[in-house]
N, C-alpha and C positions, 0 to 999 in steps of 0.2 A: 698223600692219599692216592694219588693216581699212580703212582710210581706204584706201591704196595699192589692197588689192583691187580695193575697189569704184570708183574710179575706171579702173583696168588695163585693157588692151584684152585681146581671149581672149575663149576659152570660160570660163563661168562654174564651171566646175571647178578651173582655171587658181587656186593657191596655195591650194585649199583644205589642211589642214592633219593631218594622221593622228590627231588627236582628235577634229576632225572629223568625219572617217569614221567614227571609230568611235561616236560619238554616234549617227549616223542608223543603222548597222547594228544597234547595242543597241533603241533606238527604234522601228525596223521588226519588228526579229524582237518587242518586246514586244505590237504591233501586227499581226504575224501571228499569232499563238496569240490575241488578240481576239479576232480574223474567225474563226478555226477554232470559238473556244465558239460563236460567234453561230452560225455557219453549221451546223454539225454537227447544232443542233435541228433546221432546214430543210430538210436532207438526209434525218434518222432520222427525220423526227415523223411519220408514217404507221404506221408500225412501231412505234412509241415509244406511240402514242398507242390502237393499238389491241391493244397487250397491255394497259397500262394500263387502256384503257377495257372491255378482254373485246367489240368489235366487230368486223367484220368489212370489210374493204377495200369503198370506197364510200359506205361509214354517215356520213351530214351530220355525226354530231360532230366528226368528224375534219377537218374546214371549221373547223367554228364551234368548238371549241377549242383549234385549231390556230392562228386569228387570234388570238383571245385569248390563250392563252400568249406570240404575239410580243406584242402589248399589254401585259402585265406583264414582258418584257425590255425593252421601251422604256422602262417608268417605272421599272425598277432603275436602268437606264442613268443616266437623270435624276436620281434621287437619289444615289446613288454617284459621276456625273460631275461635282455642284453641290459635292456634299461633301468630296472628294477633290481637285477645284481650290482651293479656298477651303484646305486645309490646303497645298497645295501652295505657295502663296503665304505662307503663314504660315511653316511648317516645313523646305521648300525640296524641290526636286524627286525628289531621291535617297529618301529615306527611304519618302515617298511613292509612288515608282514600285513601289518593294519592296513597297509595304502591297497595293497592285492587283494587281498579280501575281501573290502569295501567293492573294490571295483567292478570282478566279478562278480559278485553278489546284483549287484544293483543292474548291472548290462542284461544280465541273465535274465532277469525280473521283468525288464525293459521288451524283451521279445514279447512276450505277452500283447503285445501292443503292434506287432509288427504287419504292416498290412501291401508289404510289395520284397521282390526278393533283394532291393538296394539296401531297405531297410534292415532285413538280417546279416546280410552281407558284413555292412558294418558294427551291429551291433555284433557278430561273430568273433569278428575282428577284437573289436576293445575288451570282450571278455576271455577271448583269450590268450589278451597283452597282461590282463590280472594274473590270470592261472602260469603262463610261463614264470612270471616274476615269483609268483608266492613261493610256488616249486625250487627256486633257488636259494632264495631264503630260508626256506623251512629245511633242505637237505644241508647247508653250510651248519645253520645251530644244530643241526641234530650230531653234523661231527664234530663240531667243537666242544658239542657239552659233554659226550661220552667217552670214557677213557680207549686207548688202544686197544686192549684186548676185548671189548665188548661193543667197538664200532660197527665193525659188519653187520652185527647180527641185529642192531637198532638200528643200523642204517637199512637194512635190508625191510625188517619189519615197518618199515615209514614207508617204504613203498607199496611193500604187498598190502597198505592197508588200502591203496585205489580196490582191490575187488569190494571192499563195502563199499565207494562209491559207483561201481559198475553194476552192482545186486540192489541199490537206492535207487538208480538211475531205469533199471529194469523196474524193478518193480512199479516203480512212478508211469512209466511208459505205459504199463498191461492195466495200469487203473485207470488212467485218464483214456485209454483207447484212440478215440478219433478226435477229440477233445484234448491236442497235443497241446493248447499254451497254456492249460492249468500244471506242465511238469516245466515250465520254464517259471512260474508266479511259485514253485516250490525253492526254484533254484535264490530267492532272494534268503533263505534261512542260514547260511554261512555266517550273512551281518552280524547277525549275534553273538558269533565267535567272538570279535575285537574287543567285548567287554573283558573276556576271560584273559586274550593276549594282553592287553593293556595294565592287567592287574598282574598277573602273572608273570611273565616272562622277562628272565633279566638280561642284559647285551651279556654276552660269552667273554670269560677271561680272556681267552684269546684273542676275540675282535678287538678289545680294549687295549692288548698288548700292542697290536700294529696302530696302534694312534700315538704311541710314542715318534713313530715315523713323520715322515713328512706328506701335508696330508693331500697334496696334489697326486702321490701314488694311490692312493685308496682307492681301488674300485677304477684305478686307470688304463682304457682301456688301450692308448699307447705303450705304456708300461707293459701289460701285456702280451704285446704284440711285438713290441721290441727288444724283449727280453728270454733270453736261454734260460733254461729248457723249457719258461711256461711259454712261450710262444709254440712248439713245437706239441706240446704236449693240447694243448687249447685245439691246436689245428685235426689233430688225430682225435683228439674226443670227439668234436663237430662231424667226423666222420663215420667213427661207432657210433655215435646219436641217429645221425642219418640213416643209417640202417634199421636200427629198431625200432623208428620213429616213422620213416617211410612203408616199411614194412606193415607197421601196427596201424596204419590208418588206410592202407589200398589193401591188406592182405588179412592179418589178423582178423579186422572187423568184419572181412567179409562170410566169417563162418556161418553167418546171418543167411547169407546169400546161400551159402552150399546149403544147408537144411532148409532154406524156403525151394530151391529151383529143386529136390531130392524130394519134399513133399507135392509139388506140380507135377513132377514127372510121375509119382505114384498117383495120383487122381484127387490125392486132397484138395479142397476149396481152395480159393485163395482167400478168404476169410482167415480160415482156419491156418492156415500154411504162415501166414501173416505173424499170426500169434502164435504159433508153435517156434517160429523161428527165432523170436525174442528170446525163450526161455531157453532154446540149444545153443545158441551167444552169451544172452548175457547172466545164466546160471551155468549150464554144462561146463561149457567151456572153459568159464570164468572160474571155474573150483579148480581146476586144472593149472589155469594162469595163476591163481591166487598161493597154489601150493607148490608152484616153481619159484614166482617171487620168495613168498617166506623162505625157501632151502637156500635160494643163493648167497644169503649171508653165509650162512655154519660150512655149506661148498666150497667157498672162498675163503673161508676163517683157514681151513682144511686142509685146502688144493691151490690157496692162491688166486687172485684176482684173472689173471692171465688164462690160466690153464679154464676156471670157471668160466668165463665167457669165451672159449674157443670151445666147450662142451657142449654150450645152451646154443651156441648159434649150427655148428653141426648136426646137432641132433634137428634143429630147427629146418634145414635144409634135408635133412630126411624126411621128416614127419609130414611137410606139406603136400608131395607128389603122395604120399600113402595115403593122406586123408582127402585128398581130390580123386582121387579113381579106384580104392578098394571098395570102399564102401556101397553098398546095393541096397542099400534101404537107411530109413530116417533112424530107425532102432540102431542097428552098424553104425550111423557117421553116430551119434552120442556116444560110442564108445573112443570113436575114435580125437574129437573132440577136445578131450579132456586133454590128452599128453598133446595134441596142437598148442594147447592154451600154456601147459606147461613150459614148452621151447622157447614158442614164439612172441610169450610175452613176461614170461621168468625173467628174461636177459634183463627187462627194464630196472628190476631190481639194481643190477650192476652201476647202474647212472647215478646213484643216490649213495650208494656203497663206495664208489673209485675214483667219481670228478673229484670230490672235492679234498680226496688222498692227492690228488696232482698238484697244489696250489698253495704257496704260502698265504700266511693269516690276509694280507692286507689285498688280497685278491682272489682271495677265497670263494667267494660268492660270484663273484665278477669272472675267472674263470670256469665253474661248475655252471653258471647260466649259458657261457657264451658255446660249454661244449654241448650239452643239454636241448638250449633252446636254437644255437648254430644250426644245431644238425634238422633243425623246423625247415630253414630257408632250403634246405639242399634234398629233404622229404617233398617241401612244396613243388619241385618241379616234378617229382615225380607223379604226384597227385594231379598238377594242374595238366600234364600231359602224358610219361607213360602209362600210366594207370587207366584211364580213360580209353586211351587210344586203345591197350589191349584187347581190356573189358569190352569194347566196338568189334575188334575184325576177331578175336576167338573165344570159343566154349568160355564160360568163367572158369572150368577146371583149369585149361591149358594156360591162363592169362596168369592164375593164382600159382602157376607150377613154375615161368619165365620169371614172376615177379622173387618167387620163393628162392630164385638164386644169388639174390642180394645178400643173405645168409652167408656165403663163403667168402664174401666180399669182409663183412666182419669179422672169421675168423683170421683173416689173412693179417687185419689189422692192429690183433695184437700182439704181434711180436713185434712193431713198432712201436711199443709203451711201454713203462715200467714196469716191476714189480711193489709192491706197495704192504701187501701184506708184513704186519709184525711190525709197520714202524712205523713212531710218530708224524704229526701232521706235519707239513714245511711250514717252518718260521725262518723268519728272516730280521734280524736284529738291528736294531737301526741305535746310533751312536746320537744323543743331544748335543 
């Protein structure tokens, strides 16, 4: 059956299969309630931070430990993603999608309750140790369940479906207003999912084939690390992750900031400016980002893995000097917005799409987390310090403009990767 497909003329939807679908529908929604925990901080944390902190709208803490708390979601992400691949490989993907799930859900819920910034801190932290984990799990089954000719473009589609949870997250945000821990007591509705995963979703022929193997490889993170070419390949992912990952959490989000400091400077309220800015993030912009993710499968199907993320991160390295200093009014940067969103967070599609093309079956998950969520740990210093530090000594324009050079830094890095388009996933055959 797969052989047939993938040679077939058609569109690459053309015999996919109603387990199929429902693989990437379970997968996406477990992947939109992600993006909703991540984003929902992003949205509330002004609010969030300055009851917490007993400060007032404007006070530099709400900056610098606002950057910070994403820096410790980034290094949850990374341990929770390392860890939860590595079992996933082991134990297989069901059980473990449940374990993520459950966790986030419940951490997230748990804010509601938070009454000092130690206490978000960690609860930051563990939920998202859930969300890195789910994310690796859910992009491993989504390429092992669908045949070659039609991975990219479900692979691509499992991502782009974060903008429903970026547009969940928004909207949650502009209802609750100032009343931010009623959109973290939303974030417990995920739980529900596990019933569907539990009934539903079967281990992948292919996970099942690497248990013929021996089963100290599974998910071993020696293994690895001491092994050509996924050692090599693992290390270079963690480095494109880094980029898109550091980027989207000091730069990306801050388009929030460009349209809130663009309606100050025109004389809007900061009421109003408050709430204007939400919807130039997390709708403008996000239609933008949402319709770059969706292209970069059929991009890739197309043009190749390679060539497709050398496109998305250039172009990216354009757009953010143009959309920091053309624009002269709130009306201008919404135009501008959109193709930001398009570049600078399209690429993410790429991660769900190509890690898990690197990796034989019995590490499959286990290398796609570690390049994925890797690339958290080496985001978080950027987060925990250049970011920060910028954001302090210049304009947000000029800081969002030094930051936006990390863009060329990705394209550089892939012509140190494979090619991958057109051919099956790595198996590796293990003799009884």
């Amino acid at each position: 059956m797969t052989n047939s497909l993938n040679n077939s003329s058609g569109p690459w939807y053309r015999g996919v299969t109603r387990y199929e679908w429902l693989v990437l529908i379970i997968a996406s929604l477990g992947w939109i309630f992600d993006v909703y925990e991540g984003q929902i901080f992003n949205l509330t944390r002004n609010q969030l931070l300055q009851e917490i902190l007993g400060v007032e709208p404007g006070h530099p803490d709400l900056k610098k430990y606002g950057d910070r708390l994403l820096g410790i979601f980034l290094l949850g992400g990374m341990f929770g993603g390392i860890l939860f691949g590595s079992l996933a490989d082991k134990y297989g993907r069901r059980p473990i999608m449940i374990m993520t799930i459950l966790m986030y859900s419940v951490f997230s819920g748990l804010t509601y309750f938070a009454t000092n910034l130690e206490q978000v801190m960690v609860l930051r932290f563990l939920v998202a140790m859930g969300i890195g984990g789910e994310w690796a799990v859910a992009a491993a089954l989504v390429a092992e369940v669908f045949p070659t000719k039609a991975r990219a473009h479900a692979s691509g589609i499992f991502h782009a479906t974060s903008v429903i949870g970026t547009w969940t997250a928004t909207l949650a945000a502009i209802l609750v207003g100032t009343e931010w821990r009623y959109a973290y007591l939303i974030g417990v509705l995920p739980a529900f999912l596990i019933v569907w995963v539990r009934i539903s979703v079967k281990e992948p022929e292919k996970w099942q084939q690497a248990q013929a193997g021996p089963s100290k490889t599974r998910g071993s993170l020696k293994e690895l690390f001491s092994t050509s070419p996924w050692a090599r390949h693992a290390l270079l992912a963690t480095c494109l992750a880094a980029v898109g990952l550091g980027t989207f959490w000091a730069l990306v989000v801050a388009g929030q900031n460009l349209a809130h400091e663009r309606m100050l400077a025109d004389g809007v309220p900061e009421e109003v400016a408050v709430e204007k800015a939400k919807f130039a993030y997390g709708i403008v912009q996000t239609i933008g980002g949402g319709i770059g993710l969706v292209l970069f499968g059929p991009i890739a199907a197309r043009l190749g893995r390679k060539k497709t993320f050398i496109l998305y991160h250039l172009g990216a390295a354009a757009i953010v000097p143009m959309t920091c200093y053309l624009p002269q009014s709130y009306e201008m940067l919404l135009v501008f917005l959109p193709v930001f969103g398009f570049f600078t967070l399209g690429m993410h599609a790429g991660y769900a799409v190509y890690f898990p093309e690197l990796f034989p079956n019995h590490l499959r998950a286990t290398g796609s987390s570690v390049g994925f969520n890797g690339g958290r740990m080496l985001a978080f210093v950027l987060l925990w310090w250049l970011a920060p530090w910028l954001k302090a000594e210049l304009p947000l324009t000029h800081a969002l403009t030094c930051l936006g050079g990390f863009f060329l830094l990705g394209a550089v890095l892939m012509f140190f990767l494979p090619e991958t388009k057109g051919k099956e996933l790595p198996t590796l055959r293990f003799v009884k």
